[in-house]
BAFINU-102799 format. One record per residue (C-alpha): y, z negated, x negated. Coordinates in Angstrom, 1 decimal, padded with zeros to 4 digits, m for minus. Layout:
# residues N
+--------+--------+--------+
:      v :      w :      u :
+--------+--------+--------+
:      Y :      Z :      X :
...
+--------+--------+--------+
***
This chain:
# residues 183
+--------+--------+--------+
:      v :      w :      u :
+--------+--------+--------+
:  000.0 :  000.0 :  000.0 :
:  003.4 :  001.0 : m001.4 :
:  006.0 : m002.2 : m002.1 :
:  009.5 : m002.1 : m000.6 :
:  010.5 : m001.2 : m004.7 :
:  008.6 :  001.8 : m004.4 :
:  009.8 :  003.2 : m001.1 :
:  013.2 :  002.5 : m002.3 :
:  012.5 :  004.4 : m005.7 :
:  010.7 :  007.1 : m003.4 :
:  013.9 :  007.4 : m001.7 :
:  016.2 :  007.5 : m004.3 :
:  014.3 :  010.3 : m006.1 :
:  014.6 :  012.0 : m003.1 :
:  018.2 :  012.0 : m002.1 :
:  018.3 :  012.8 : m005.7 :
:  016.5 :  015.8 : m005.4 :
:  018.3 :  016.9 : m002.2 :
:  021.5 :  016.7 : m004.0 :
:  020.3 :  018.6 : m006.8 :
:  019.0 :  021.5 : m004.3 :
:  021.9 :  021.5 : m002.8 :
:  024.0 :  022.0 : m006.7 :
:  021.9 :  025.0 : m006.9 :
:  022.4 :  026.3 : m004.0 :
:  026.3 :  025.9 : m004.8 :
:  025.8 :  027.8 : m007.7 :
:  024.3 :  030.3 : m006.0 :
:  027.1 :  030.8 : m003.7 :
:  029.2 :  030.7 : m006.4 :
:  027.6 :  033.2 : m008.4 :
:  028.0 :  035.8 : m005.5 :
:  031.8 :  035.2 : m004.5 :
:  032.4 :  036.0 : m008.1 :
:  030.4 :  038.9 : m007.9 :
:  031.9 :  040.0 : m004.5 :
:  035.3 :  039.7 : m005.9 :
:  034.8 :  041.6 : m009.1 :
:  033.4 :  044.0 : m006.8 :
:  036.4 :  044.5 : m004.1 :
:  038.7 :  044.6 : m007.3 :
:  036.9 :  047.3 : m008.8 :
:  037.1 :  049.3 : m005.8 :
:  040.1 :  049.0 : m005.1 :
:  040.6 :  050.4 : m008.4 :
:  038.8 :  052.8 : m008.3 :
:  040.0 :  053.7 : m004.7 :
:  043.4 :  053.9 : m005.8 :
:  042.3 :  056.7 : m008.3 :
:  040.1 :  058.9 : m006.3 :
:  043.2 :  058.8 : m003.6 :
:  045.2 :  059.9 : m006.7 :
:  042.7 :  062.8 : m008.1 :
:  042.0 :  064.2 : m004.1 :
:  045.7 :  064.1 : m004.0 :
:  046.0 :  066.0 : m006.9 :
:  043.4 :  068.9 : m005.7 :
:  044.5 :  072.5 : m005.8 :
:  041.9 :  074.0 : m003.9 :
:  038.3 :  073.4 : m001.8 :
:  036.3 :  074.4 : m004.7 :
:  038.2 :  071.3 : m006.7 :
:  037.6 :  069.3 : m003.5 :
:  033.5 :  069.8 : m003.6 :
:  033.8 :  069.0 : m007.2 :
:  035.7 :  065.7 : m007.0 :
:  033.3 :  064.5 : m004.1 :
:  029.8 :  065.0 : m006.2 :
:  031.8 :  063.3 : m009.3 :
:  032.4 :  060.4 : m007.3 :
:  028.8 :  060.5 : m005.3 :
:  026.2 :  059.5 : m008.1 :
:  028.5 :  056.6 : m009.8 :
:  028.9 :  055.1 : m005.9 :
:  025.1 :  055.5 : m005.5 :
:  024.7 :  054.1 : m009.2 :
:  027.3 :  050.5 : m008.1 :
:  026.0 :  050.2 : m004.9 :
:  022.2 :  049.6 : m006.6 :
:  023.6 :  048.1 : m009.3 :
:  025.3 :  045.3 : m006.8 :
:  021.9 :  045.4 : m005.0 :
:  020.4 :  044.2 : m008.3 :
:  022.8 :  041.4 : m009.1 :
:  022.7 :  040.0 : m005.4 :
:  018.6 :  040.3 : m005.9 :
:  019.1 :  038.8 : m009.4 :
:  021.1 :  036.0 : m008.0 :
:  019.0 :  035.3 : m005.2 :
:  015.9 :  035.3 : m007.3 :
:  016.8 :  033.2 : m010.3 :
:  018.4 :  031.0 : m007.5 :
:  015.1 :  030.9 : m005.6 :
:  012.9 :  030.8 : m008.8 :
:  014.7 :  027.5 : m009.9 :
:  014.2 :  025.9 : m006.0 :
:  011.1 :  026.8 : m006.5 :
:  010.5 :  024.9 : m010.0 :
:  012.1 :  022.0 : m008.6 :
:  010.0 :  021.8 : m005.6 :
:  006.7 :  022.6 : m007.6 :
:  007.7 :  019.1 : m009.5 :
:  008.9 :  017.3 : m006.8 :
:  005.7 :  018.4 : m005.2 :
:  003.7 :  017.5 : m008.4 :
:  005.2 :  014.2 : m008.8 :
:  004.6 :  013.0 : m005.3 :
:  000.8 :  014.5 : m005.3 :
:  000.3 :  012.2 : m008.5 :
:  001.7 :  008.9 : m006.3 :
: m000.7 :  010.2 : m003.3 :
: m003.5 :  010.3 : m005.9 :
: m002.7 :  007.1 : m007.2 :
: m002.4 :  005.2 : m004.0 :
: m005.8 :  006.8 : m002.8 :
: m007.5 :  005.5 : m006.0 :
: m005.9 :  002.0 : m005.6 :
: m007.4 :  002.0 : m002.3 :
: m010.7 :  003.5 : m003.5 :
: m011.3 :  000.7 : m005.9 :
: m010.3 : m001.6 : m003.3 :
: m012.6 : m000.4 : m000.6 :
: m014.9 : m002.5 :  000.8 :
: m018.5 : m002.1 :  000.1 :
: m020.6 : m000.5 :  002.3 :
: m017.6 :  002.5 :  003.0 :
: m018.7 :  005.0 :  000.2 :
: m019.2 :  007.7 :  002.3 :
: m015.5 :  007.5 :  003.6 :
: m014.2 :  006.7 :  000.7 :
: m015.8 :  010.2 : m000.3 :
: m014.6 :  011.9 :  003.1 :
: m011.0 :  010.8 :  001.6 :
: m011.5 :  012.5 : m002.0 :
: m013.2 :  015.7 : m000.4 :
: m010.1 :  015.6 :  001.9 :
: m007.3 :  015.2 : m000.7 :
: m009.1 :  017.5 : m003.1 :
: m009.5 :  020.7 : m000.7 :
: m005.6 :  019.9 :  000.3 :
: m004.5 :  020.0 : m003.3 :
: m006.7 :  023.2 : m003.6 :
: m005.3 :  024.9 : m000.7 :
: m001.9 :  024.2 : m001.8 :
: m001.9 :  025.6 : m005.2 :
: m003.4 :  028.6 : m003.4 :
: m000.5 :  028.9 : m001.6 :
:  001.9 :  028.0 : m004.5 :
: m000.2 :  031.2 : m006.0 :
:  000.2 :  033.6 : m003.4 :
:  003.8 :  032.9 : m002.6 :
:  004.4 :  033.8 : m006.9 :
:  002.4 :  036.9 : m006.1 :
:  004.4 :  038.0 : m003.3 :
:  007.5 :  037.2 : m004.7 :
:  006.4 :  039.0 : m008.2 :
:  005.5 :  042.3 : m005.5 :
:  008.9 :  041.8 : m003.6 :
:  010.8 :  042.1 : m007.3 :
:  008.7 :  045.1 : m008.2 :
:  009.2 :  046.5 : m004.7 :
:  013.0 :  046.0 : m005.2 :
:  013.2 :  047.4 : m008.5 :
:  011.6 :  050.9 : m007.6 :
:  013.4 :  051.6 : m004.6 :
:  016.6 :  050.9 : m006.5 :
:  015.6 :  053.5 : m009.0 :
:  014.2 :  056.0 : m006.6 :
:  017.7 :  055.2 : m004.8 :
:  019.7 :  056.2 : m007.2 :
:  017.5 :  059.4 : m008.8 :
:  018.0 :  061.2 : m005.2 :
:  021.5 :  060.4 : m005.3 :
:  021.4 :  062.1 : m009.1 :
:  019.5 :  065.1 : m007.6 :
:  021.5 :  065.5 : m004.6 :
:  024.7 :  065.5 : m006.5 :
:  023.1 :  067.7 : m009.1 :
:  022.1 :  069.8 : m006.3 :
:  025.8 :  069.9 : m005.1 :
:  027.2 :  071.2 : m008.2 :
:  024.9 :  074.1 : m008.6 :
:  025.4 :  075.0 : m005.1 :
+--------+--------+--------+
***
């Protein structure tokens, strides 16, 4: 049985960890208003000179030519933003994750050590559910590190996922505007 101590210190470790979680989810946030507001200056940059250059155009054929210069690099920042949002999110969720995965680790160790106090304190004559309580906590701890193992695999698909429609994203806008400048 746990002492009041030990709740307490349960509880503080806990609060502590919320607090943390919630610092690295700050961050987090952080990292993308930064991002979002490098990215509005940029374009309004770069708006101001592509309203300056189609101002400038002499004819339709200089027109074409302008809008398939200014097609691929969009194409190219849009997926490179998709990237750093991804990147963001992931190293954001990979360190929630690493966190949890301890916190989880740490208070599976306490189970475990509370179930073998009471273990050796068990009465005689209740072996078999003393056993029925090891089998129990030992296919739980299994099926969670399955899950822990799936949910990296899924995340480790999702990034390579990401990663090729980002580049197959960005070769068809290359082809498309190649394919404009020929034509």
């Amino acid at each position: 049985m746990m002492t009041a101590e030990q709740i307490m210190s349960a509880h503080k470790a806990n609060v502590e960890t919320l607090f943390g979680l919630t610092g690295l989810a700050f961050e987090g946030v952080e990292k993308l208003i930064e991002l979002n507001i490098q990215v509005a200056k940029t374009a309004m940059t770069e708006a101001s000179e592509s309203t300056k250059a189609a101002l400038s155009v002499k004819d339709a054929q200089e027109l074409l030519a302008l809008q398939a210069s200014l097609l691929q690099p969009a194409a190219e920042k849009a997926a490179a933003y998709g990237r750093h949002v991804y990147e963001i999110a992931a190293s954001t969720g990979a360190e929630v994750n690493r966190v949890a995965e301890a916190t989880a680790a740490e208070a599976q160790a306490k189970f475990m050590a509370v179930v073998d106090s009471a273990v050796k304190n068990a009465p005689a004559g209740t072996e078999n559910a003393v056993a029925l309580v090891k089998s129990a906590v030992a296919a739980a701890n299994n099926a969670f590190e399955s899950v822990q193992k799936a949910s990296k695999q899924a995340a480790e698909v999702a990034d390579a996922n990401f990663q090729a429609m980002s580049t197959t994203a960005v070769r068809a806008t290359q082809a498309a505007a190649k394919s404009k400048r020929a034509a």
